[in-house]
N, C-alpha and C positions, 0 to 999 in steps of 0.2 A: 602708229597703226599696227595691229595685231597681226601677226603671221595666219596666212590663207592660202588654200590650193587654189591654181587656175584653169580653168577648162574653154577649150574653144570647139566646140559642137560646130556640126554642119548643117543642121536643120532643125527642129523646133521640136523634133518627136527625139533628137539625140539630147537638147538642153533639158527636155523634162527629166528624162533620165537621171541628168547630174542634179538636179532639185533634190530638196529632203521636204520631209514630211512637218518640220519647224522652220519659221522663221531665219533662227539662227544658223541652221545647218548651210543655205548657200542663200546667194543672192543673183540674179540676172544684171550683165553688166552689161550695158549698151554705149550712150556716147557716152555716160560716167559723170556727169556736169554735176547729177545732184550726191548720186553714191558714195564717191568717194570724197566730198568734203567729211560727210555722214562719218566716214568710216575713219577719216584722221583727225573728227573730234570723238571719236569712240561711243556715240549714239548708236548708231550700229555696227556689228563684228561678225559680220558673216564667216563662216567655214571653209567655204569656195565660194569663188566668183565662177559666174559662167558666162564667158563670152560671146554674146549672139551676132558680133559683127558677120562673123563668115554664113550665118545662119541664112539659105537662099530665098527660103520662103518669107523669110521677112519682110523681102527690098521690094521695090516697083509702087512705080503709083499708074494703074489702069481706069480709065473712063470709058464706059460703052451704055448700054441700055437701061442694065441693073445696074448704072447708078458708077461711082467713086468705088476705089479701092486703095488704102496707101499701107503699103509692109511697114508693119510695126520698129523696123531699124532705117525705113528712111529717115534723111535728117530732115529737120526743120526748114530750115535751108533751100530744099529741093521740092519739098510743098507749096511754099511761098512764092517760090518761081515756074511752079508747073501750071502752061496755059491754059490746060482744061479746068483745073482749082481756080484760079485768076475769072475763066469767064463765067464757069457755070457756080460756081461758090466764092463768092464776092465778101461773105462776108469773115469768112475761115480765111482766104487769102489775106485780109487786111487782119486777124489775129494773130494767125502767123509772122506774116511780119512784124511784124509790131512785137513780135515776140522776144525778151532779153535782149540783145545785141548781137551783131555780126557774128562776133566770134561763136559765142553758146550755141546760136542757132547750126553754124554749120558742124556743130558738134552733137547736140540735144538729136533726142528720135521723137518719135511720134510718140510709140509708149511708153517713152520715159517720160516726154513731158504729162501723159495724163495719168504715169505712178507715180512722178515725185512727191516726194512728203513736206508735210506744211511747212511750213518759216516760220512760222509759232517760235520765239525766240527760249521760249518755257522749252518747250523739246528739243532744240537744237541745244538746249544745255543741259540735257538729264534729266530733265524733271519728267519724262514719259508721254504720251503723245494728250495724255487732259491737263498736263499740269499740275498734279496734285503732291502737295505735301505728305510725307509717312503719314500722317493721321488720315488722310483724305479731304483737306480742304485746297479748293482749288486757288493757286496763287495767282493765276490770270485776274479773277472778279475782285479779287482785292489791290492786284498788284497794275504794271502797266500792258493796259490793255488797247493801245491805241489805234491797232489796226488786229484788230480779234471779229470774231463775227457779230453782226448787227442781227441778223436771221438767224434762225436752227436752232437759237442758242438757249434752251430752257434746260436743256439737258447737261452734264459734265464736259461737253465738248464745241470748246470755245473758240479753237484756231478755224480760218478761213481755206478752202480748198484751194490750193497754188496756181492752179493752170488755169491758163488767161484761155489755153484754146478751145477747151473742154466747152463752155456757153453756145460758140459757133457750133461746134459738132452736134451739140443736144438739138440746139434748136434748127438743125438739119435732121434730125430725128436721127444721127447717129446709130451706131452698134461696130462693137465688137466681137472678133473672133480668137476665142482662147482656147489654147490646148491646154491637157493633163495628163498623168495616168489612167484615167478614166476615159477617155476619148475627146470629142473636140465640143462646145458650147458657144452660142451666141447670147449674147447679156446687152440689153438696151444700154447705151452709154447714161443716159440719166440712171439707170437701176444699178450702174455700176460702181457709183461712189455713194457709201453710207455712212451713216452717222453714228459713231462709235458710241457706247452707253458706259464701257469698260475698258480700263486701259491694255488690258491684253486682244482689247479686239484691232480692225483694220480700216482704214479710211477706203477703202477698197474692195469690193465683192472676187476676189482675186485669191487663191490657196497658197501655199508657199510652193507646191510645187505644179504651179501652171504660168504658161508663156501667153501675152498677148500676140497673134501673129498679124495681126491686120485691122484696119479700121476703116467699116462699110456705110456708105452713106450712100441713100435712095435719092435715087434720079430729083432734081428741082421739081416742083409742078410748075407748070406751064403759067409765065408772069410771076414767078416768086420774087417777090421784095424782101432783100436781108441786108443787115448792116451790124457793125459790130463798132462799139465805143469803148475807149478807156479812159478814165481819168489815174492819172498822177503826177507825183510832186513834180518833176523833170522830165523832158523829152528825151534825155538819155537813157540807157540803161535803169532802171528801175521796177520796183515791183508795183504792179498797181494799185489802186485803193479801192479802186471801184470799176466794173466793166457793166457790159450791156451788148449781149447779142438777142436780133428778133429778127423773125422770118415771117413773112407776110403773106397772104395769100390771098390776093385783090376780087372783089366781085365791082366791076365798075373800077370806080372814086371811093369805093366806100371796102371795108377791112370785113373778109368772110373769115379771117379765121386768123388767128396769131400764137404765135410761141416765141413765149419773150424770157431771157435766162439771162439772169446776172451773175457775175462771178464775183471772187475774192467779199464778200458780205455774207457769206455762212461755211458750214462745214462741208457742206458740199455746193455745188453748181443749182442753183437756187431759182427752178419755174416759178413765175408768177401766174397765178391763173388768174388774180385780182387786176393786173395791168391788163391781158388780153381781155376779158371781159371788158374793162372799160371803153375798149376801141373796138369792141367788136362793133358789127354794121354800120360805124362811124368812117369820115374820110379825116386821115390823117394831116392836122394843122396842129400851129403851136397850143391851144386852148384843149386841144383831144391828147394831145402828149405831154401836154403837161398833168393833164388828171390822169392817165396813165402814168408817169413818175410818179406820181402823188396813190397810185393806187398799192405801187409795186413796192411801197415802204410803208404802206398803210398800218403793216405787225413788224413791222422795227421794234425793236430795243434796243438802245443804247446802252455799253458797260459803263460809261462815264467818262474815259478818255477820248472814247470810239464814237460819240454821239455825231461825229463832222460829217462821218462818213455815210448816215441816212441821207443828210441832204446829195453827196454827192454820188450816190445811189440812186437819188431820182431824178438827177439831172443826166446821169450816165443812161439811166430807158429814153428818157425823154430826148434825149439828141441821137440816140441809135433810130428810136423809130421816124424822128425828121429825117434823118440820112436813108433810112430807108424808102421812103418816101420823094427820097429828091429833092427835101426841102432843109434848109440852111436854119438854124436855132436861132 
């Protein structure tokens, strides 16, 4: 690991402060779970770390009128177990949980798990966050690409968005609140992760010098139906292959309106507008969520290694919206 200055700010308007204007010049160190692996395989070399633990505005998770609030250094941990997330966001609490294991969680934050960077094994080994050889041909499409994205993927960027929680938030319709030098901004959490074209760009609508401070979620509507599914190899510890969060919002028996987001299957947290449509004004049974999976992979592609994971992408909407629904796959 490369020699770094450390900073431990008290609030979010003294961490910008320590931020630079690059990349490289500092980085925000929160519970550290994905940074500093980052930083002891020399993928990234920040200049300063800045510490936001002590940062106040970070912490607290509030529930009232307008909706969720959780500080961007709460941990994981304390999401998962807070009873207003448990009753009123059913389906964020079972992501959470479900999120890494014991230990990461009571260490991971909010914002770190929706900044960490992909597991693209091409990046975690140098090769830049598209993968691309000096010449510019990408080693993923040729190389092993067996958990790379099925979606987004026409473009140079082939890794899958990391965060299992990010699907639930969207399709809570999400946002967050970021500070800078420039003052403070709110960015829809789905407009918040982009799909990079260039390797010097960011999987992240995020500056190098601005802090996430919190992350706002608008009130349930009244009867909301949401569930959140994962598939992978193991019930331990693991990364997933495929997720499925939908939020439902009932007229009757029958689906007035859906937001259906699946994770780890493109570069970023991946709306279907093809799956909600197919359920719209329909009541949700196995033969409606199945053509729903069957919609929400409708524009798959397969790299060739990766083709497993279409199917289990439309098996991961199709048992999220039975669970949403109350019913058993």
């Amino acid at each position: 690991m490369r020699p770094f200055e450390y900073a431990v700010p008290k609030d979010s308007k003294q961490a910008v402060g320590l931020l630079g204007s690059n990349w490289d010049d500092a980085a925000v160190f929160a519970g550290g779970t994905d940074l500093l692996g980052l930083m002891k395989d020399d993928v990234v070399a920040p200049k300063r770390l800045v510490n936001v633990k002590r940062a106040t505005d970070l912490q607290g998770i509030n529930y009232g009128p307008r909706g969720l609030r959780i500080g961007a250094g709460v941990h994981l941990a304390d999401v998962a177990d807070n009873a207003a997330v448990r009753q009123h966001y059913p389906a964020l609490a079972t992501a959470v949980d479900e999120a890494a294991s014991p230990q990461i969680r009571h260490m991971a934050t909010m914002g770190g798990n929706l900044c960490q960077r992909p597991r693209c094994w091409y990046f975690r080994n140098g090769f830049g966050l598209l993968g691309l050889t000096q010449d510019g041909k990408s080693l993923v499409r040729d190389g092993d690409n067996r958990y790379h994205a099925i979606l987004g993927n026409n473009g140079a960027a082939l890794f899958v968005s990391p965060s299992s929680i990010a699907p639930a938030l969207i399709a809570y319709n999400a946002r967050v609140h970021l500070v800078g030098p420039e003052g403070a901004r709110e960015v829809e959490l789905a407009k918040f992760f982009v799909i990079p074209t260039q390797a010097t760009q960011r999987e992240h609508d995020l500056k190098p010098n601005e802090v996430i401070v919190e992350v706002l979620v608008p009130p349930p509507a009244p009867g909301l139906r949401a569930a959140h599914y994962e598939v992978r190899q193991k019930a331990a510890f693991d990364w997933p292959l495929a997720t499925a969060a939908v939020a439902l919002e009932m007229s009757g028996t029958n689906v007035k309106t859906a937001r259906i987001v699946m994770g780890h299957v493109a570069p970023i947290p991946w709306i279907s507008e093809e799956a909600a449509q197919a359920i719209q004004g329909k009541a949700i049974n196995d033969q409606t969520a199945d053509a729903a999976g069957s919609a929400a992979v409708s524009k798959a592609q397969g790299l060739g290694r990766n083709n497993y994971k279409i199917q289990l992408a439309r098996v991961a909407v199709k048992r999220a919206l039975l669970a949403a629904a109350g019913k058993h796959a």
